[in-house]
N, C-alpha and C positions, 0 to 999 in steps of 0.2 A: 152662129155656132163656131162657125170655123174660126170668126175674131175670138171668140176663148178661148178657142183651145190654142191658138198660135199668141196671146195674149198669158198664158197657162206657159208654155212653152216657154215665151221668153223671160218668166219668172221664175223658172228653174234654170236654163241657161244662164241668167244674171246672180241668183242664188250659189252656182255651181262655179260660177266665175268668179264670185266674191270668196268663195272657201278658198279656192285655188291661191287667188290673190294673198289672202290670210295665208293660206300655209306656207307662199313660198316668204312672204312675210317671217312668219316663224321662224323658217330654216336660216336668214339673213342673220334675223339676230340673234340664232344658236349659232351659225358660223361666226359671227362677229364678237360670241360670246366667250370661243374657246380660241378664236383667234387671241381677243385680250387674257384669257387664261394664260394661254403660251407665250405670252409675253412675258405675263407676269413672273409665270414658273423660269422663263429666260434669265428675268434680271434677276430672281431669288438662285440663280445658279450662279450667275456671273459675282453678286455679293459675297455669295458662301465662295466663288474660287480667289476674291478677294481677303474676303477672313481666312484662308486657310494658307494663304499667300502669307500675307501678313505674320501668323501666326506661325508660320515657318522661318521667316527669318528672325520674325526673337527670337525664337528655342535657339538660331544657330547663334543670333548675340550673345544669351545667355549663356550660351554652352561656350563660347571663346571669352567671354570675361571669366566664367569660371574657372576656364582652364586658366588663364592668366592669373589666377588669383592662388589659386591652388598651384603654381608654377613659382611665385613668388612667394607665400608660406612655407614652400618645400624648400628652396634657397633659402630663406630665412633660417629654418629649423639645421639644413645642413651647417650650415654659418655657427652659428650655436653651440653646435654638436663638436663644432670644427673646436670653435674655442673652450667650448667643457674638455676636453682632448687634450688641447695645451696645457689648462691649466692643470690638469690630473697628472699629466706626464711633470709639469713643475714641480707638483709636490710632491711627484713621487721622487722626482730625484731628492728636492727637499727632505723627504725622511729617509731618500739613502745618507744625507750628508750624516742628519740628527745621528743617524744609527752607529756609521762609523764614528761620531761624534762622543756617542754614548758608549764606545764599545772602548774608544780610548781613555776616553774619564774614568772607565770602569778600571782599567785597567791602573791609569796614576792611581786612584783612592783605593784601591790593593796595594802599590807600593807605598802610600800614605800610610797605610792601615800596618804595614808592615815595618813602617820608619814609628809610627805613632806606639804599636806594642814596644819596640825595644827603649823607647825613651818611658814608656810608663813602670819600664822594668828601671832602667835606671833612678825614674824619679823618686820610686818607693825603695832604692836601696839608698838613695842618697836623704829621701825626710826619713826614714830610719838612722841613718848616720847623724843629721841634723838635728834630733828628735836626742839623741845620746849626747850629742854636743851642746844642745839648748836647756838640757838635764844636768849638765855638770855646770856649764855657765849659770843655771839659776841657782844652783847650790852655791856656788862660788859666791855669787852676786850677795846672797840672801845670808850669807856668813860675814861676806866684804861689809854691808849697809849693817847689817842688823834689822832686817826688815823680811817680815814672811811674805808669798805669795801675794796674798789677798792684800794685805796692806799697801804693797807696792803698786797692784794695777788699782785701788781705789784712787793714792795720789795720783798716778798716771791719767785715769778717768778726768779728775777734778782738775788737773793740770790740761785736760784738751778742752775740757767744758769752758774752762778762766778762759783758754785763745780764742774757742768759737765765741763766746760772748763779745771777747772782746771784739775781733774783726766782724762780729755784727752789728755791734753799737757803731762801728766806722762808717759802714755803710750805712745802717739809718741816717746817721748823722750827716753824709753827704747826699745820701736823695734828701731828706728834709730842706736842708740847704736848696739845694735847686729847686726843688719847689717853691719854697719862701722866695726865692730870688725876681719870680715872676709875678705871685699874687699876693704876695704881703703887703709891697709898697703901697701898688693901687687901692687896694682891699679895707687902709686906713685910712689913706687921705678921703676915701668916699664916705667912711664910719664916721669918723674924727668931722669931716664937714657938715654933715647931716645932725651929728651930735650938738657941734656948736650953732647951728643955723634952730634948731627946736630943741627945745626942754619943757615940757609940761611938769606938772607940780601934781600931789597925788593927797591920798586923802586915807586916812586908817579904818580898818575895815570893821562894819559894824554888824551883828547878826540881830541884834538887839534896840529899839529904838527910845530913849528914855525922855517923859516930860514931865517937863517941873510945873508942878501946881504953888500958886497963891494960896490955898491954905486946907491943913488937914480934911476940912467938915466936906472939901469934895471928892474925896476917895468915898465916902459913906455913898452919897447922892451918885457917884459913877456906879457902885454897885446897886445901889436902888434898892428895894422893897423884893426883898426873898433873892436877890440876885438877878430880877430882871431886867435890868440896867445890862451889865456886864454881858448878861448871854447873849441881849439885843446887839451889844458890838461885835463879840466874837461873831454870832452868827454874821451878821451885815458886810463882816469888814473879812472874815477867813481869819482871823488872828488871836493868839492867846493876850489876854491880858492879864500881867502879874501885879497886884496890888497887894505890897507886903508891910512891913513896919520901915520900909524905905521914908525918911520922911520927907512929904509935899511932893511925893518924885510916884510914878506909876511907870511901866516897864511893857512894852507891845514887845512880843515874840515871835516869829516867823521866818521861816527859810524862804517866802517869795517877800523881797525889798520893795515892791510895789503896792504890798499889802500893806507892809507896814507904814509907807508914806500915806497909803488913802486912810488909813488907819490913824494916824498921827494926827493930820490935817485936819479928819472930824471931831477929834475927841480936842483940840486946839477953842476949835469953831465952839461945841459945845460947850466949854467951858466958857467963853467969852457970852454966848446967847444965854450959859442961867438955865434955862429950861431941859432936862434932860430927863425922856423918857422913851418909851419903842417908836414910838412914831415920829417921835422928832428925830431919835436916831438914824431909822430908814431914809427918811427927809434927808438928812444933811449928807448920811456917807453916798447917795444917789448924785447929789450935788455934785461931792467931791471926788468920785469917779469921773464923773463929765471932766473938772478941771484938773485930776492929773492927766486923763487921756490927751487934751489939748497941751499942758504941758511937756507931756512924751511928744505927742508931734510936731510943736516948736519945736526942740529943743533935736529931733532929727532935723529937722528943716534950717536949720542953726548950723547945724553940722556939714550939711548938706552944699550950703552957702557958703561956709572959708573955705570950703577946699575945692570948690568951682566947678563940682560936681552937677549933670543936668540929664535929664528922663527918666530918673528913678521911678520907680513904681510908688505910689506912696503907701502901701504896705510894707513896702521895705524900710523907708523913710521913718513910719511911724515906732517899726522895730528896734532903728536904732536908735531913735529916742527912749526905748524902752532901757537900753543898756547905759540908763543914766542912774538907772538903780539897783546896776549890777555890778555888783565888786567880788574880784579875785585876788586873791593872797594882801587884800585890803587895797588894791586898785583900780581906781573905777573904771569900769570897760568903755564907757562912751567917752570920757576923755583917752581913754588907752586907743581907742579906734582911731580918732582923732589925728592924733599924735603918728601912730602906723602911716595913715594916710598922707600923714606930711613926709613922714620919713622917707616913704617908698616915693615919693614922688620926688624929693632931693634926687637917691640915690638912681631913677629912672633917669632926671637928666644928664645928672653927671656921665650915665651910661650911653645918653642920645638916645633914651628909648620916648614911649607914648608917655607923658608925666600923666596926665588926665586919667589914662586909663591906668595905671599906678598907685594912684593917689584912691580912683574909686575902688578896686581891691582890697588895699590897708584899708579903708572905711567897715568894706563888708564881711574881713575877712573870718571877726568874731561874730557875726548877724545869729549863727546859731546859741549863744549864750541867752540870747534874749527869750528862748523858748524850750533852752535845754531843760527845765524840770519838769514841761509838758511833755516832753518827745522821748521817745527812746534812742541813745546814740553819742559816739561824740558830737559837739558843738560844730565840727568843720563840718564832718557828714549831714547835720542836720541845715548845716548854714548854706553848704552846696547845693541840695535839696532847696532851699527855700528860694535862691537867687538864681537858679535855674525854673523855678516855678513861674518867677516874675520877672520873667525876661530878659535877664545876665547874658551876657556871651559867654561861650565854651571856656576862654580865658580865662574870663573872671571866675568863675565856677572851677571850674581846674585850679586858681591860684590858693582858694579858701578852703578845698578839699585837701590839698596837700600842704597846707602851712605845719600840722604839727605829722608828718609822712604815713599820714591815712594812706595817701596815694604818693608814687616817688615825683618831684619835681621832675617837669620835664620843659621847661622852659623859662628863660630869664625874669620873666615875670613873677615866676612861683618862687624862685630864688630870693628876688628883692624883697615879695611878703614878708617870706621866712625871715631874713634878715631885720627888715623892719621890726619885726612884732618882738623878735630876742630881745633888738636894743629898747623898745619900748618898757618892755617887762623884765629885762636885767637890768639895766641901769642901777649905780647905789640909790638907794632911795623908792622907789618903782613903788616896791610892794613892802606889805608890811606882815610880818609872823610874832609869834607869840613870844617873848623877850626869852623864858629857860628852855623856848627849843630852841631858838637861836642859841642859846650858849652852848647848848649843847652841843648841838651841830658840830659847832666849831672846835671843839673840843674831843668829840670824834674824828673830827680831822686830822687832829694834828696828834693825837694817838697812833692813829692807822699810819701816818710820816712814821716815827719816832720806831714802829713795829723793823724795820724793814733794817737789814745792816746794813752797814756803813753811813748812819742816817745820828749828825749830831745834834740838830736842832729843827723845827717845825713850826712855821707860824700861818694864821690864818688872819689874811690881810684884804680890805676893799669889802668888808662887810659878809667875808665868807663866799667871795667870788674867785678868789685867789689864793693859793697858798704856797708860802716858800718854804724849801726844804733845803736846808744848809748841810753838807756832808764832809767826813774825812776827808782829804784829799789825800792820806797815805792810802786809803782803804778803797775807795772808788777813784779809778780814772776819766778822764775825760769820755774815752771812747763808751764808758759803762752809762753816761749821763743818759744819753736817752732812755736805753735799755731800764733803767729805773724809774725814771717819770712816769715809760707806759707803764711800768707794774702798778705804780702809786694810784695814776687814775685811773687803772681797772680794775685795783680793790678798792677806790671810794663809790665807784660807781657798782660792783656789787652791795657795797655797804649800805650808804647813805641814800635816803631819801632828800632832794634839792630840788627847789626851782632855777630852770637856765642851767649855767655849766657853769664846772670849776677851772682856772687854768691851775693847773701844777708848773711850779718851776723850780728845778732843783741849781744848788748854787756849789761849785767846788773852786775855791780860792787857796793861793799861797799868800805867805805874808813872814817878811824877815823884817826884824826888828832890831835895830841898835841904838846906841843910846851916845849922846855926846858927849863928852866929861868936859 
């Protein structure tokens, strides 16, 4: 019993011992627990009197830069102020100067104003005096001449008009002069060489194309059985056919020349084959479409080849074969193209310019002819358009636009065109017109001379390219020569319709004559 209860006893003793134990436990690591608390709460002080450190001395940075900045903006602005100051006080003496300035002037233009009224008092007592003496003088005068007023100032008028004319024909006549001095000489020997180095030959112009038959009995058989013949060509070919009491001769009509050639060709063809009905018709003018279109395209590619031309497009090529059956004022355009192309290529070397690209220019520069009854427009506009489509350069296209001044020249190339294409289509001979408008022509011409005074005689010479005007030489002077030319050719040129240009030359000669016994 007693081992129980002392066996009891020491298991609450050791029970009692181990709480004990535990609690001072406990309190170890509650003290150890706010000891690290207060440490912690330490350094969260010590940081925070760091940051507030810190944070103390930028605010005083800040606030000394700022004062420094604000310390150097206020001298700035004083600085400023200083010189707005100067300059205020500058101008203001400046408008004291203006004012005294103004105060004197004002002053002279008072005694001006005061010298100015009494001379205007004099001036109107003396053109009053003058006015009485210019009164008696003209009565004097107009009793002395025998001549009224108005008579006297019309020859007076007519008498300053004769000098102004005259000393204006002087001067035309000396700028002309110096002009000529510098580009006449050049200007010929390049025409003049060009001229004699090519001439092409030309050909009279046809709207009409006529073929001669072997014998009456095939006018019947071309029109055929009710006219179906005839309508099977017009239709086939686009062309009129005139079968009249022409004899063994038939007549193809048309304004496109390609029609009439594919047109000629077959109805050639058909008479030699005998067989002529719609189907054979079809048959042959199909034919002979194929063999003009090959003909057109040689005969670009022909073109193409003398003049040493290379990359064309061959649409273009083929077009200007096309201008082998196109004629102007009876000249045919693909030899006229030709021709250009030589010309402007002469006149490019002689200049030291590109001859090649010269030469291909004058080739293209009529291309729109070949398609102007398709197109709406002039030929240059439509030919610019076309050689711009197919690959031209800006030059080339720029030279063919401005050959007849759709567009104004603006470089030596378009110059030479122009030049070219004149001499190609003026030359005597070129082109051909209707024999009584030619006379006429010319005969208008030398009327409109004849119109004009001092004008003794008038001729029209070089095929109506030129015309000379013989005059008084008591009635016109030399200095008047020019002064008359331009009138001449600015009334032929409102008058007259011409291809190319006229020169006028007026002529005034002396001539003493004696005789020998």
């Amino acid at each position: 019993m007693i081992y129980l209860v002392v066996g009891m006893a020491t298991l609450v003793i050791g029970f009692i011992a181990g709480m004990i134990i535990e609690t001072i436990r406990n309190q170890r690591r509650r003290e150890g627990a706010l000891k690290k608390a207060e440490d912690i709460i330490s350094e969260a002080k010590r940081e925070a009197d760091n940051i507030i450190k810190n944070a103390r001395l930028d605010i005083k940075e800040l606030e000394i830069k700022s004062r420094t900045e604000f310390e150097r903006e206020t001298r700035e602005k004083k600085e400023e102020l200083v010189q707005i100051e100067k300059r205020l006080r500058q101008k203001e003496e400046n408008l004291e100067k203006k004012v005294d300035f103004l105060d004197n002037r004002e002053e002279e233009l008072k005694r001006r104003e005061k010298n100015i009224t009494k001379r205007e008092q004099m001036v109107a007592e003396n053109e009053k005096r003058y006015s009485e003496l210019l009164d008696q003088a003209r009565s004097q005068l107009e009793r002395i001449a025998g001549l009224s007023r108005e008579e006297a100032k019309k020859e007076l008028i007519q008498s300053l008009i004769d000098e102004a004319k005259l000393e204006a024909g002087k001067m035309i006549k000396q700028i002309e002069q110096e002009a000529r001095d510098e580009a006449e000489k050049k200007a010929k020997e390049i025409i003049a060489l060009a001229i004699q180095r090519y001439a092409g030959d030309y050909v009279a112009e046809r709207t009409v194309t006529v073929i001669d038959l072997p014998n009456e009995d095939l006018k019947g058989r071309l029109i055929g059985r009710e006219g179906r013949n005839i309508r099977a060509i017009e239709q086939a070919t686009g062309v009129d056919l005139i079968i009249d009491d022409t004899p063994e001769a038939v007549v193809i009509s048309s304004f496109d020349p390609i029609r009439r050639e594919i047109a000629r060709i077959a109805i050639e063809k058909l008479i030699a084959d005998g067989r002529i009905h719609p189907a054979r018709i079809e048959e042959i003018v199909a034919k002979t479409k194929m063999e003009v279109d090959n003909a057109m395209r040689q005969a670009g590619e022909q073109a193409v080849f003398d003049l040493g031309i290379h990359g064309m497009h061959p649409e273009l090529v083929k077009l200007i074969g096309r201008l082998r059956y196109r004629y102007s004022y009876g000249q045919n355009q693909w030899k006229h193209s030709i021709e250009v192309g030589f010309l402007a290529g002469i006149m490019a070397a002689e200049l030291g310019l590109n001859v090649k690209q010269a030469r291909r220019a004058g080739l293209l520069h009529d291309i729109g002819k070949a398609v102007d009854h398709e197109m709406e427009g002039s030929h240059a506009i439509i030919g610019a358009e076309l050689a711009k489509k197919y690959g031209e350069s800006p030059k080339i296209v720029h030279a063919i636009k401005s050959h007849h001044e759709e567009e104004k020249p603006d470089s030596i190339l378009d110059v030479i065109v122009q030049a070219a294409d004149a001499l190609s289509g003026a030359r005597p001979g070129a082109r051909h017109e209707v024999l009584e408008t030619y006379i006429k022509r010319l005969e208008d011409m030398e009327k409109i001379c004849a119109e004009f005074e001092g004008v003794e005689k008038a001729f029209a010479i070089q095929a109506g390219r030129e015309i000379r005007v013989i005059v008084h030489n008591q009635k016109i002077t030399d200095e008047q020569l020019p002064i008359l030319a331009k009138d001449i050719s600015k009334k032929i040129q409102e008058t007259l319709a011409y291809p190319g240009q006229i020169k006028v030359v007026v002529i005034r000669e002396s001539r003493a004559i004696e005789y020998a016994k």
